[in-house]
N, C-alpha and C positions, 0 to 999 in steps of 0.2 A: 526394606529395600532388597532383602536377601529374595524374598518371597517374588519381587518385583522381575528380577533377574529370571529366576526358575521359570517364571509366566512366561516372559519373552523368548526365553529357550526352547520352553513346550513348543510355542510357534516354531520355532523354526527346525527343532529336532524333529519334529510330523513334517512338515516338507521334506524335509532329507531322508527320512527317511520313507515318502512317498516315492520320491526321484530313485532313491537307491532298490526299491521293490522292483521297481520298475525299468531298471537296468541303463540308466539313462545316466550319463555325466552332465558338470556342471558346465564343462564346453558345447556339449552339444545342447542341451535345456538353454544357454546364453544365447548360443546360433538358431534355435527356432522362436523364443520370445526376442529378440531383438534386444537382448539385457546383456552387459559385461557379464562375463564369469563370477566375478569380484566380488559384483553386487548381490548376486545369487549367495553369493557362500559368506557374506555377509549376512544377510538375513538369515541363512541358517544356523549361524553362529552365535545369532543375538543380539549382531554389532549393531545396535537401533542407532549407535549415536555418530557414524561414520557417514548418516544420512542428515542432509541441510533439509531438506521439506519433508515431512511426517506424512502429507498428501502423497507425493508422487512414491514416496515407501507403500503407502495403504495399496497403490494402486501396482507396486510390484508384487506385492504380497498376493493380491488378489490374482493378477493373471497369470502367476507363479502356481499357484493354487489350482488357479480353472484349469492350466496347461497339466500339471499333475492329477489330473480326474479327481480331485476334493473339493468339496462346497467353496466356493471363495466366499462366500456371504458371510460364512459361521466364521471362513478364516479371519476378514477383516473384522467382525463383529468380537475376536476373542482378543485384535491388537487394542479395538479400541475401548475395550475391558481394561487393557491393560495400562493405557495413554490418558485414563480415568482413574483409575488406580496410583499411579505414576503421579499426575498432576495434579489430584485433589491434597495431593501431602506438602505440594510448594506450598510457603508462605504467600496469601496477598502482597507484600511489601515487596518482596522480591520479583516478583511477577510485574507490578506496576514499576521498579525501578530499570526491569529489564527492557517493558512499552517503552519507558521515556529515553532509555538509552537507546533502542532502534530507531525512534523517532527522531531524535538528535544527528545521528549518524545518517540518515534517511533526507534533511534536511540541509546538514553539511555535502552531501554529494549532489544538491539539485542544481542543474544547472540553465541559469535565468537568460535569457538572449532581453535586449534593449526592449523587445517589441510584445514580447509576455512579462516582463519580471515585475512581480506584483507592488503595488505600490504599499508604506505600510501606513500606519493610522497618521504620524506625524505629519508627512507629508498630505494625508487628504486633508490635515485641521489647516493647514497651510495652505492650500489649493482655496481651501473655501475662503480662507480670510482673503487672498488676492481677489475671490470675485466675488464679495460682499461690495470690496473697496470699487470695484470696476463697476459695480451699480450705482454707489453711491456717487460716487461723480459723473454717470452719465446722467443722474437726476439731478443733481446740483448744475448740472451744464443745460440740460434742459428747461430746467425754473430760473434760470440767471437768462437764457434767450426769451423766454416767455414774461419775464417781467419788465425787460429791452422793449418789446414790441408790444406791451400793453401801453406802453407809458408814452410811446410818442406819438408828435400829435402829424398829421401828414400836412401842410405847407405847400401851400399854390405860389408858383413863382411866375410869376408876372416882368412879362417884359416890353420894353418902352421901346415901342417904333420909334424912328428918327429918319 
């Protein structure tokens, strides 16, 4: 882990100290990429974990980088050395219970309106049994009319002039 630290430091001690060769502060480096101050002196400091997307980090790294005349390629290539390094040492178990707890959390925040909210299996076994039953008595209503009208017999009425 110590080793893990030192890596991500290297990153960002080479920016700092590309920005600082280069006579530039972290105000004015913030005002020409369109990045808080904050964020900037955060990645130089190492503070990976002050960042919620690992993406949109690569992607300050990188134009952090291109902005200080350094490869951004090699840059983002040495985080993501690092994010392989980092995460190949998590356990499996901890990693899948972390999926199932975002998932959970991801799931409690959705919010269903009458006209999307999905139906679940209960209710479709339910659904079907109502229109099994809806067939079967429009057949049974069908062969109860059809055995009415096989069976009578049609009757001439005859009527007596007077």
């Amino acid at each position: 882990m110590v080793k893990d630290v030192f890596f991500i430091n290297r990153i960002g001690s080479t920016l700092k100290e590309a920005r600082e060769s280069n006579g530039i502060s972290l105000e004015e480096a913030g005002k020409d990429l369109d990045i808080k101050p904050l964020i900037l002196a955060n990645i130089e400091a190492g503070n990976i974990g002050c960042f919620k997307d690992i993406f949109e980090l690569k992607e300050y790294i990188a134009s952090y980088a291109k902005y200080l005349g350094l490869d951004a390629v090699k840059m983002v290539d040495k985080f993501n050395e690092y994010l392989f390094e980092y995460t190949s040492k998590i356990p499996i178990k901890e990693i899948e219970e972390k999926i199932k707890e975002r998932q959970k959390q991801e799931d409690d925040e959705k919010v269903f309106s009458p006209y999307t909210k999905q139906i679940n299996i209960k209710s479709k076994k339910i659904i079907w049994v109502y229109v099994m039953i809806a067939v079967l008595v429009a057949l049974v209503i069908f062969w109860a009319v059809k055995q009415i009208t096989i069976d009578t017999t049609k009757t001439k009425v005859v009527s007596v002039i007077r």
